[in-house]
C-alpha positions as CSV (number, residue, x, y, z in Angstrom):
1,X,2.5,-24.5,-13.9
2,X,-0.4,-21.7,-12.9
3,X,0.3,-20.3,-9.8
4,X,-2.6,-21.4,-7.2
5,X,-1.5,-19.1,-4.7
6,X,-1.3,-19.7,-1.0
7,X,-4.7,-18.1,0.6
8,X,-8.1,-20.1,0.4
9,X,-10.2,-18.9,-2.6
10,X,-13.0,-18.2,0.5
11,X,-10.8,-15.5,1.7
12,X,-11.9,-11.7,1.1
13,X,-10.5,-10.5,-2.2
14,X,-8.2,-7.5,-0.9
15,X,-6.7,-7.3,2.9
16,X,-5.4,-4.5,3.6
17,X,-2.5,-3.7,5.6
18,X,0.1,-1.1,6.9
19,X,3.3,-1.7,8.8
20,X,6.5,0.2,9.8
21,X,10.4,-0.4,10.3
22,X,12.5,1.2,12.1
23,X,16.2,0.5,11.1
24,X,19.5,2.1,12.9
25,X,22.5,2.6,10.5
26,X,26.1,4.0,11.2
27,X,26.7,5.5,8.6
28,X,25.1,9.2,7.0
29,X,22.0,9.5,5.6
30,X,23.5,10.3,2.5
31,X,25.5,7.3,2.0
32,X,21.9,5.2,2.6
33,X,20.6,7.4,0.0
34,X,23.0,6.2,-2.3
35,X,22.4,2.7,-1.8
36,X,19.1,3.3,-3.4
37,X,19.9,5.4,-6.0
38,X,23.1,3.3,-7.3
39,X,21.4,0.8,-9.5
40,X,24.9,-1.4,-8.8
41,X,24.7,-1.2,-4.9
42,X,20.4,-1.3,-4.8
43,X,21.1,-4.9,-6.8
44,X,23.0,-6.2,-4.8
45,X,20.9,-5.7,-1.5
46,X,17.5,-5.8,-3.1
47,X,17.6,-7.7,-6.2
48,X,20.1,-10.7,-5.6
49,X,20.4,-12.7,-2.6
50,X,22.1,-15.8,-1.2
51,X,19.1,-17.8,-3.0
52,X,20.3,-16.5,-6.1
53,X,20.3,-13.6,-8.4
54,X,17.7,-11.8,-10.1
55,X,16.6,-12.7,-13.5
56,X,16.6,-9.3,-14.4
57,X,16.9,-6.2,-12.8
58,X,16.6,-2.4,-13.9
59,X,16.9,0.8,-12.0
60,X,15.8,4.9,-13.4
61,X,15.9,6.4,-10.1
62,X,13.7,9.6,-10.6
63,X,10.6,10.8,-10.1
64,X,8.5,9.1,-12.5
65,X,10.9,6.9,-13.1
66,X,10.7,3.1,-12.5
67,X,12.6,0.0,-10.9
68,X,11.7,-3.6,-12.5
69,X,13.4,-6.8,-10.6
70,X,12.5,-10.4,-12.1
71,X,13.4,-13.4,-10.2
72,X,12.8,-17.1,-10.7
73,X,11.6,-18.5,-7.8
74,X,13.6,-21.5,-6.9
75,X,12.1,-23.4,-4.5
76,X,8.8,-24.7,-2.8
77,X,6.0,-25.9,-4.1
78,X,6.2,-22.6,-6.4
79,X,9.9,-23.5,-7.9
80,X,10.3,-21.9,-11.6
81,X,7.6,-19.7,-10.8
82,X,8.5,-15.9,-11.7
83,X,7.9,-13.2,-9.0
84,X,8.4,-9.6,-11.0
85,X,8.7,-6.4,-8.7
86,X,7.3,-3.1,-10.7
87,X,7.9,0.3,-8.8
88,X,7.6,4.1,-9.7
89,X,8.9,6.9,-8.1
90,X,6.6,9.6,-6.8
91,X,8.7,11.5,-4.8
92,X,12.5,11.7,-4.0
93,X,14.4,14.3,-1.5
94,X,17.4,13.7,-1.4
95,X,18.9,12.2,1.6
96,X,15.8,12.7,3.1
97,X,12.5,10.4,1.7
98,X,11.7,8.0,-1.5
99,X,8.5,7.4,-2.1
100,X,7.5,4.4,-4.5
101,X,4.3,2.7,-5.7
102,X,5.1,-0.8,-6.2
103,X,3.2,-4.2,-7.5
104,X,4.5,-7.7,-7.2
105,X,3.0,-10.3,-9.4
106,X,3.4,-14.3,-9.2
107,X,4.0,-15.7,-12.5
108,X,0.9,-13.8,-14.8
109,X,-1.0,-12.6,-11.4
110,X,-0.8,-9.7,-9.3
111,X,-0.6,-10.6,-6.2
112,X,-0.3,-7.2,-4.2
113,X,0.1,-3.4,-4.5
114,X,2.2,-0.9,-2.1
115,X,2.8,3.1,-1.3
116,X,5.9,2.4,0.5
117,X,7.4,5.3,2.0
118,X,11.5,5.1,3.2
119,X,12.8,8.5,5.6
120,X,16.3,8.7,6.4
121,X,16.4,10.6,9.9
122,X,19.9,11.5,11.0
123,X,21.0,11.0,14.4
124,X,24.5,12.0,16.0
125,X,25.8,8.3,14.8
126,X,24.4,7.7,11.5
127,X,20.9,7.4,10.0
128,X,17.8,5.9,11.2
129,X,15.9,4.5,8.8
130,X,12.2,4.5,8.5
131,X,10.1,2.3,6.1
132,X,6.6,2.4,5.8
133,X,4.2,0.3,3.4
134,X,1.0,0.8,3.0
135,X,-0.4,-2.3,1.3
136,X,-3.7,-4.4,-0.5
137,X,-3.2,-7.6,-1.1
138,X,-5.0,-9.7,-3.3
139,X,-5.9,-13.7,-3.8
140,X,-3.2,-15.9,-3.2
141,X,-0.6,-12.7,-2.1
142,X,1.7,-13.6,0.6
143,X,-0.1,-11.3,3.3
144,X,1.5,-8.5,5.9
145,X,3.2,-10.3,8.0
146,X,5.1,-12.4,5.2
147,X,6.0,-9.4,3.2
148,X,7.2,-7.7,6.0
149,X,9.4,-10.5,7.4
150,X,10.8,-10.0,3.7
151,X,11.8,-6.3,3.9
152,X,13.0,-7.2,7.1
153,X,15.7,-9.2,5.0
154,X,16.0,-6.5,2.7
155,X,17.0,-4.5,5.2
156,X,19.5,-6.3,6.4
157,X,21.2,-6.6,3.3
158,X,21.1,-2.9,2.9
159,X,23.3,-3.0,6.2
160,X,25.5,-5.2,5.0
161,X,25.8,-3.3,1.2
162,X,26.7,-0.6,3.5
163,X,29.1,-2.1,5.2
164,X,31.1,-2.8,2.0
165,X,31.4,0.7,0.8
């Protein structure tokens, strides 16, 4: 089934956006760091989900290096469709920042692309976590406010990844 996407074909072909999060964890930054750098622990929080698990998912944390996740949508009016995640590293400090380039495409269309940009502050309880994307979005993408609702998730399950180890 081609993906239609969900914006009017009237609407202008990029929108541009940038949003932040601010996240609290107790735990040290370098136990964060390691949920992103463990391709085990990143799966679990970022590539499966109650909804179900990733098609595929593969993880060369390093600068340069790149993180593909491929899921099946299963749902909605876009049920079967695949949704594939592609990001590269440009910078990593340990403990500190990750900086990745990322695209999401619908099926055979890109529908977005990112410079998202996650600090790990710490604080005298644990780490404060702050993510930054800085995104265009193209015809039929899911928009700001959509995407960021679902890092907003992500996040979540990072806390509760964390709260295993």
């Amino acid at each position: 089934m081609p993906w239609k996407g969900i914006i009017p074909v009237s609407s202008p072909s990029v929108t541009h956006a940038t949003y932040t999060i601010e996240r609290s964890y107790p735990t040290a930054p370098e136990r964060v760091f390691a949920a992103f750098t463990d391709p085990a622990k990143k799966r679990r929080w970022f590539a499966d989900s109650e909804t179900g698990q990733a098609e595929s998912y593969e993880l060369d944390f390093k600068v340069g290096g790149n993180e593909v996740t491929r899921r099946i949508i299963q749902g909605g009016p876009y049920k079967g469709t695949p949704l594939t995640n592609h990001s590269s590293f440009q910078d990593i400090v340990p403990s500190r920042r990750i900086v990745f380039a990322y695209t999401m495409s619908m099926g055979d269309t890109r529908i977005s692309a990112s410079l998202a940009t996650v600090e790990l502050l710490p604080t005298g309880n644990g780490t404060t976590l702050i993510f930054t994307d800085q995104a265009a979005f193209f015809e039929g993408a899911d928009g700001a406010q959509m995407r960021e609702q679902g890092w907003r998730r992500l996040l979540e399950g990072l806390e509760k990844e964390l709260a295993r180890q």
